[in-house]
C-alpha positions in Angstrom: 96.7 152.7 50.2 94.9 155.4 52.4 92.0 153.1 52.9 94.6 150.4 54.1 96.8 153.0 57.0 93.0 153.9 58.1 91.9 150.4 58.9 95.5 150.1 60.2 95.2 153.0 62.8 91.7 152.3 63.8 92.6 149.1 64.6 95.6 150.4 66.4 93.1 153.0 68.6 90.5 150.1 69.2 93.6 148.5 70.5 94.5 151.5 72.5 90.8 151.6 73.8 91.1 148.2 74.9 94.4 148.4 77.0 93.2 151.7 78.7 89.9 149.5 80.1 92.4 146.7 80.8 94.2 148.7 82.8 91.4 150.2 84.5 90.2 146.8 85.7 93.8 146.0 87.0 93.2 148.7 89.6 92.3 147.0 92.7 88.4 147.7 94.0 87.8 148.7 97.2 85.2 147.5 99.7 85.1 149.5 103.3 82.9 147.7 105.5 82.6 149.9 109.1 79.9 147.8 112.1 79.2 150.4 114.6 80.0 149.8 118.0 81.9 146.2 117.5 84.2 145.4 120.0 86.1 142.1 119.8 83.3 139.6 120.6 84.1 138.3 116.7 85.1 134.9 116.9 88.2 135.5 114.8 89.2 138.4 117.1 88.8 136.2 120.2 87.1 138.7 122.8 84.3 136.2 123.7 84.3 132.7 122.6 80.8 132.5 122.2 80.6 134.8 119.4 78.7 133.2 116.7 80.6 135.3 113.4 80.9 132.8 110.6 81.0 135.2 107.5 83.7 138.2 109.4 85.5 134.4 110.4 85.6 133.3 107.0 86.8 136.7 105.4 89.5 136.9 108.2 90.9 133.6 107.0 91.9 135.4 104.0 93.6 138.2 105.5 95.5 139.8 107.8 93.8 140.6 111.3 94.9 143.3 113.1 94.3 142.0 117.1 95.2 145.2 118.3 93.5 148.1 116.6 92.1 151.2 118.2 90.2 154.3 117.4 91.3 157.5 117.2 88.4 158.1 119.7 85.9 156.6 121.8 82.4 157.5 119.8 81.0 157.5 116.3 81.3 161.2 115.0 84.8 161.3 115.8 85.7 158.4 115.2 84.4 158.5 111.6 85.1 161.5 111.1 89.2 160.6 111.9 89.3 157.5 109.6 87.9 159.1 106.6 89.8 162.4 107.1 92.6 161.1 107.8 93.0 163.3 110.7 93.4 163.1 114.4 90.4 164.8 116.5 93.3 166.8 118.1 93.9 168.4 114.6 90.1 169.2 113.5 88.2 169.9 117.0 86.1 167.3 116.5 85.7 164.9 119.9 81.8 165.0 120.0 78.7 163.8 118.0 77.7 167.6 117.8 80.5 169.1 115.7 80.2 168.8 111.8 83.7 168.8 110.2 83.0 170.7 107.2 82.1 173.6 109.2 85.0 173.7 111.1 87.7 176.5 110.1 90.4 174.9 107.6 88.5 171.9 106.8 85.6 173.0 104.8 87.5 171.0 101.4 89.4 168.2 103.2 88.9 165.6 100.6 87.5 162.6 102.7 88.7 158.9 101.8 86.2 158.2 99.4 87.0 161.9 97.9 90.4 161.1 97.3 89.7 157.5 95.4 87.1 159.9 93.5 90.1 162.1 92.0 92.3 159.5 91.2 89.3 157.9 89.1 87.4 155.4 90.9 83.6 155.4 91.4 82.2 155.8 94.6 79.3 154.3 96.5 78.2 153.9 100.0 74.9 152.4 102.0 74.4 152.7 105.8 75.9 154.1 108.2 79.6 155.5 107.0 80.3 159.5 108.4 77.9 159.9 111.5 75.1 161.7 111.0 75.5 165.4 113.6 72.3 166.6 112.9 70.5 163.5 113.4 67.2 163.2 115.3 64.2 161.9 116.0 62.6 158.6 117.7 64.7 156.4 115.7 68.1 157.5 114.5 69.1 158.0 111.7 72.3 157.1 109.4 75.2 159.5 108.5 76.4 161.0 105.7 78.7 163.6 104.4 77.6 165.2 101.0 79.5 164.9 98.1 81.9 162.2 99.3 80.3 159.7 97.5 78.8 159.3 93.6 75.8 157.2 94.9 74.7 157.0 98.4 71.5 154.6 99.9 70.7 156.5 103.7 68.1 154.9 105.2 67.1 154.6 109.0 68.8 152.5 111.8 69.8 149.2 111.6 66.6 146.7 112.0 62.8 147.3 112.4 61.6 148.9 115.7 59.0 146.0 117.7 55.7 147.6 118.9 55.9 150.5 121.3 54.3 147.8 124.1 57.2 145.6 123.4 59.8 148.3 123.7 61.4 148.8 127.3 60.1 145.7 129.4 63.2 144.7 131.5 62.4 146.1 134.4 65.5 148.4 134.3 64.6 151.2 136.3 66.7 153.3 134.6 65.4 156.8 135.2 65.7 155.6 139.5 69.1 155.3 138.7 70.4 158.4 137.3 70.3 157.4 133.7 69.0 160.2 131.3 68.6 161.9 127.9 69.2 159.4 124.7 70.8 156.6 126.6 67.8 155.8 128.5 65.7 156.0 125.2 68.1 153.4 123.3 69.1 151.3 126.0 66.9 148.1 125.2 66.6 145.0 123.3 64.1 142.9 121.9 63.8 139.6 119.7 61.7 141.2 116.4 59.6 138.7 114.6 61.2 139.9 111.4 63.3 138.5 108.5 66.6 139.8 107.8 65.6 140.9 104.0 63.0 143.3 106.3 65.7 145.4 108.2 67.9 148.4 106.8 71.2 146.7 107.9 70.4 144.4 105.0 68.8 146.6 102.7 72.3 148.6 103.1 74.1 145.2 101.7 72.0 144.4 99.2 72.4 148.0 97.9 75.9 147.6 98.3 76.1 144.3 96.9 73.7 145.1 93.9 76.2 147.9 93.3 78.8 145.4 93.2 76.8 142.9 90.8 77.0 145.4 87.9 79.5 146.3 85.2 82.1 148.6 86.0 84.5 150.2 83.6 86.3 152.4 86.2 87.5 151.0 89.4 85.3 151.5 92.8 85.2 152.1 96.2 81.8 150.8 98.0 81.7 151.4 101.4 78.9 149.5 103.8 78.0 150.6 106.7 76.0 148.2 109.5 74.5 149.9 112.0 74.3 147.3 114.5 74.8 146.2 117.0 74.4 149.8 117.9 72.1 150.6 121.0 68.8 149.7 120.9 69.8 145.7 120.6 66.6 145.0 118.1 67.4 141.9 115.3 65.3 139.1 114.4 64.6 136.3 116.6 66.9 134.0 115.0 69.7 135.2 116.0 68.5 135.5 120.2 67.7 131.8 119.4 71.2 131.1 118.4 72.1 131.5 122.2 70.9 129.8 125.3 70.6 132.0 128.0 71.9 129.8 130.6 74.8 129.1 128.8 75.6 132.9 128.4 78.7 133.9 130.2 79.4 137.4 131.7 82.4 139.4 131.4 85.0 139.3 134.2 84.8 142.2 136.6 86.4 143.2 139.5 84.8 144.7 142.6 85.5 148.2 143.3 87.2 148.3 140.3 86.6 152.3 139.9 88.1 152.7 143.3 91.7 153.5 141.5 90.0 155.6 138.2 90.0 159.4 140.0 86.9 161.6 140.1 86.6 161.7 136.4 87.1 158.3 135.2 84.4 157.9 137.6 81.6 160.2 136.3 82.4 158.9 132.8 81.2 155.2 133.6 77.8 154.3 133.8 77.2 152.9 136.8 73.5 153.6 137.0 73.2 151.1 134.2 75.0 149.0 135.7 73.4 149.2 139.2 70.5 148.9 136.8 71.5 145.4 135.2 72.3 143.9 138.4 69.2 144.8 140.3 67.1 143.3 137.1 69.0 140.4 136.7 69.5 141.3 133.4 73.2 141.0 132.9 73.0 137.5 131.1 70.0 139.0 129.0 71.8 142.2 127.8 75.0 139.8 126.9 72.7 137.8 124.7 71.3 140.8 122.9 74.4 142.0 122.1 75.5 139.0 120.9 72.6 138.2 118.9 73.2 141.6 117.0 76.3 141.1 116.3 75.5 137.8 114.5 72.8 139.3 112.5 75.3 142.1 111.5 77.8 138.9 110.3 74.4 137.8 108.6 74.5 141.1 106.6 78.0 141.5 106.2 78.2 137.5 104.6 75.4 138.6 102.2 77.4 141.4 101.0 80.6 138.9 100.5 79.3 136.3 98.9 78.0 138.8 96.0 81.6 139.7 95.9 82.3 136.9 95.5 79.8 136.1 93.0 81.1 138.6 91.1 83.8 139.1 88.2 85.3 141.3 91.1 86.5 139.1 93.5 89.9 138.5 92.9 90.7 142.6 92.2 89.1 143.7 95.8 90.7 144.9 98.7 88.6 143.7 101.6 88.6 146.5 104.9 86.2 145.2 107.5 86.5 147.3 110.7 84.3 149.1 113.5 84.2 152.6 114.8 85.2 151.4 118.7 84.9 149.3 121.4 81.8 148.8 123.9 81.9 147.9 126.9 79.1 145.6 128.8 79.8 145.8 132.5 83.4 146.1 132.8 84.4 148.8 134.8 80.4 149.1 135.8 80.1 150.8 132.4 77.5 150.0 129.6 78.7 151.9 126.4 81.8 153.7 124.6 83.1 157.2 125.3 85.3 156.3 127.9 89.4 155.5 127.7 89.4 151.7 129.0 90.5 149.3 126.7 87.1 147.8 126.1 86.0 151.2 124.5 89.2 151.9 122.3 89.5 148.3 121.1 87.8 147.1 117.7 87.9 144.7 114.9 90.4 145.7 111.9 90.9 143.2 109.1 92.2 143.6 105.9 92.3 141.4 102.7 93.8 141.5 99.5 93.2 139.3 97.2 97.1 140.2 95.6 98.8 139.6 99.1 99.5 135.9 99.7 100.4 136.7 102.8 97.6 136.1 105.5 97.8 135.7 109.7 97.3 137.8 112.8 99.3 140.9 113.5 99.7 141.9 117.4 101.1 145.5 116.2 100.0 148.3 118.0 97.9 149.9 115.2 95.1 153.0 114.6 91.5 153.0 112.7 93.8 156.3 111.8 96.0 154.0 109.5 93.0 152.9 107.0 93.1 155.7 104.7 96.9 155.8 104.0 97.2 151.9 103.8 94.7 152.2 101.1 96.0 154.8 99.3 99.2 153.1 99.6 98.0 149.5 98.0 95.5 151.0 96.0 99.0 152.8 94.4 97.2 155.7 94.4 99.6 159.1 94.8 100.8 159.7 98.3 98.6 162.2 100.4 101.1 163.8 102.4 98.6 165.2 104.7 97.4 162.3 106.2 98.5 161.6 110.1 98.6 157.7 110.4 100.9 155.1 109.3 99.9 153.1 106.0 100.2 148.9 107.3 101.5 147.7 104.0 104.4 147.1 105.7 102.3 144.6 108.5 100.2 143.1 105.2 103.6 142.0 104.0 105.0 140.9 107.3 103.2 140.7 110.4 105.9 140.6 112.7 107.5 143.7 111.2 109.2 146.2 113.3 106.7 148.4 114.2 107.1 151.0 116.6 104.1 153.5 116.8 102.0 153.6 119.4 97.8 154.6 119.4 96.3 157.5 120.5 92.8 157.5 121.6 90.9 160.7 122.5 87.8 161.9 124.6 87.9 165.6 124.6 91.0 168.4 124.0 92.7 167.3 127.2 91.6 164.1 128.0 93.5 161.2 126.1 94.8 157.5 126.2 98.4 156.2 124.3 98.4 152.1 123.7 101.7 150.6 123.4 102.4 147.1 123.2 103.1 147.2 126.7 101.0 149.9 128.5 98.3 151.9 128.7 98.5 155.6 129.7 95.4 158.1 130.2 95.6 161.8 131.4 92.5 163.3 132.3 91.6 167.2 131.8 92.3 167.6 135.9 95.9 165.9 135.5 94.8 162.7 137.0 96.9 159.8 135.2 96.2 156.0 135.0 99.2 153.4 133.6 98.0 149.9 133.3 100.7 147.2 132.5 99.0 144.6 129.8 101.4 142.4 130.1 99.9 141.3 133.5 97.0 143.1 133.8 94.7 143.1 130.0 91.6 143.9 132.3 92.9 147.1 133.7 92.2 146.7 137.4 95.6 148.2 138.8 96.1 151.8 138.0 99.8 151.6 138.7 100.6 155.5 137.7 101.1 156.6 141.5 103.8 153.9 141.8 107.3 155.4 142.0 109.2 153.0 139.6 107.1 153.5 137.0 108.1 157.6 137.0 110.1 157.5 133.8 107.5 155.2 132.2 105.1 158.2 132.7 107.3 160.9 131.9 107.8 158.7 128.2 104.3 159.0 127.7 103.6 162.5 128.9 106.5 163.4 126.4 105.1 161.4 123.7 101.6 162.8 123.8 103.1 166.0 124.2 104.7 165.2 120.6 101.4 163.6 119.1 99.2 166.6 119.9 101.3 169.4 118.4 
């Protein structure tokens, strides 16, 4: 009879065993995919129909795209380092790509995205580019990391192969006879390598990612990807410059004397050397191109990493984040880069799927990069992190058209900031000089509208409401 209850209760813990690993693999996986320096030239995002984005097209089919996401601020370190604290760059200091977050008073333990789906019993991985790298260096950058945030971590150099040193720089920019200096005028170039994609990190950081993937899992994960380009210097295999015909390229709309209204600031914060630069060259069609080009070979990457999703017993227990760090700008407002408060520079790609959530579309919300670590937490079902200062977008998942009030803020340094509403764009400068654009009429921001009397209480609203966001 003992013999008999034995076999009984081993069976029962056996059974036990099995609905604990059941369980486990009923948690949803995560995979965070972050492409530096995207703006909304993705063809599913519809900032420049020429885009060629088939793989980021294809996932967005399945989701819901957010049209109107921005960054908590205008450049990589902060950036990053907002989205996988959780925090603004008001609250930890951090607005440059100097500062190191962990060795900032009060925030020596935050526990960083990845951290926080560690504790509640997921394994972690990452590849590429995911925190910024502060103390980076060197001819050819290298990608970030934060220590300790992740189980398993590939860091490798940037994005694609370098060409030959007598292939590097041969546009004619003039650069330096412009004003341009220090790293910018090292990184600004492009060139059509004579490589394959398996040769460059971008896809190394995939395959890692997607070899990672490919295994069995008894615990849930969180991978996140990182892709590098199309991050300055525009260098990617020739393929994907031969995907575009120059003549065919068109240029961003501009308006002349469009910094005329911007203040002294705004200003000295565009790079008009560069742009005087590109004009004097010809090269305006050229640096399009590149840009383009990279971003299709970082689709190229990101579509290798899906389809081993999807060639995966995963696949249908992921949640799917796709997003970049901020916008970039390529001759709008004469300025070549990010770091600035425009539009161009705030704006980036946000998609999210979830292979649970039937319900897919476009969302017009205003929403923040800010709002990726409590969404996930949220449909992860993960405990609440009270902490955390954006706004989880289940609700937008669920219904795209949801009332949806919050508005974005986007920062460049402790008193120089930028709110997005679904009507306006405010910007106060550390000298007190304002800007109000109304996107209802004018998306390109060419009329700085803030000096005109009827829009007084409009400005006061905002003043009050960054006022509010920055305590």
């Amino acid at each position: 009879m003992m013999k008999k209850y034995r076999i009984i209760a081993l069976i029962a813990l056996f059974a036990g065993f099995t609905v604990t690993a059941q369980n486990k693999q009923e948690q949803p996986n995560v995979l965070l995919i972050m492409v530096d320096d995207l703006n909304d030239w993705v063809g599913a995002f519809g900032g420049n129909q020429q885009a060629i984005t088939p793989n980021i097209d294809a996932l967005a089919a399945k989701g819901m795209v957010f049209k109107n996401a921005y960054c908590s601020a205008p450049l990589c370190n902060p950036s990053r380092t907002s989205i996988l604290t959780g925090y603004q760059p008001s609250t930890t200091g951090v607005y440059g790509n100097s500062e190191v977050f962990r060795e900032i008073k009060g925030f020596e333990t935050t526990v960083t995205l990845p951290q926080y789906f560690e504790e509640n019993g997921y394994e972690t991985a990452a590849a590429g580019k995911i925190f910024h790298n502060a103390r980076g260096g060197g001819k050819e950058p290298k990608e970030g990391s934060d220590p300790g945030s992740f189980q398993q971590e590939k860091v490798g150099s940037a994005g694609t192969v370098y060409p030959s040193k007598e292939n590097r720089h041969s546009h004619n920019l003039n650069l330096k006879e412009n004003g341009v200096k220090g790293s910018f005028l090292r990184s600004f170039d492009w060139y059509a390598t004579d490589t394959k994609d398996e040769d460059n990190n971008d896809f190394k950081s995939a395959e890692y990612c997607a070899d990672f993937i490919s295994k069995e899992h008894t615990k849930p994960f969180f991978v996140a990807c990182g892709i590098f380009k199309p991050h300055l210097p525009w260098y990617a295999p020739k393929k994907y410059f031969d995907m575009y015909n120059l003549d065919d390229i068109k240029l961003p709309v501009v308006l002349e004397n469009d910094l005329n209204d911007v203040g002294r600031m705004g200003n000295n914060m565009a790079k008009k050397g560069v742009h005087k630069s590109i004009l004097d060259s010809n090269n305006w069609k050229q640096a399009v191109r590149a840009y383009l080009a990279n971003i299709s070979f970082a689709d190229a990457c990101v579509g290798h990493l899906l389809n081993a999703l999807e060639d995966s017993s995963y696949a249908d227990n992921t949640i799917i984040v796709l997003m970049g760090d901020h916008g970039w700008h390529l001759g709008e407002k004469q300025h070549w880069s990010k770091n600035v408060l425009w539009e161009r520079a705030a704006k980036t790609p946000l998609l999210i799927v979830d292979p649970r959530n039937k319900n897919v579309g476009v969302s017009t919300k205003i929403v923040s990069l800010l709002d990726v670590y409590p969404t996930l937490v949220d449909i992860a079902n993960l405990p609440k992190k009270k902490d955390l200062e954006g706004n989880s977008l289940a609700k937008l998942l669920n219904n795209p058209n949801a009332t949806w009030n919050y508005t974005a803020l986007t920062s460049k340094a402790k008193n120089i900031h930028s709110l997005r509403n679904n009507h306006y764009r405010y910007t106060i400068y550390s000298d007190g000089f304002e800007e109000l654009y109304n996107h209802k009429i004018d998306p390109n921001e060419w009329i700085n509208i803030a000096k005109e009397k009827s829009n007084k209480t409009i400005l006061e609203q905002f003043r009050k409401e960054l006022k509010n966001k920055l305590k």
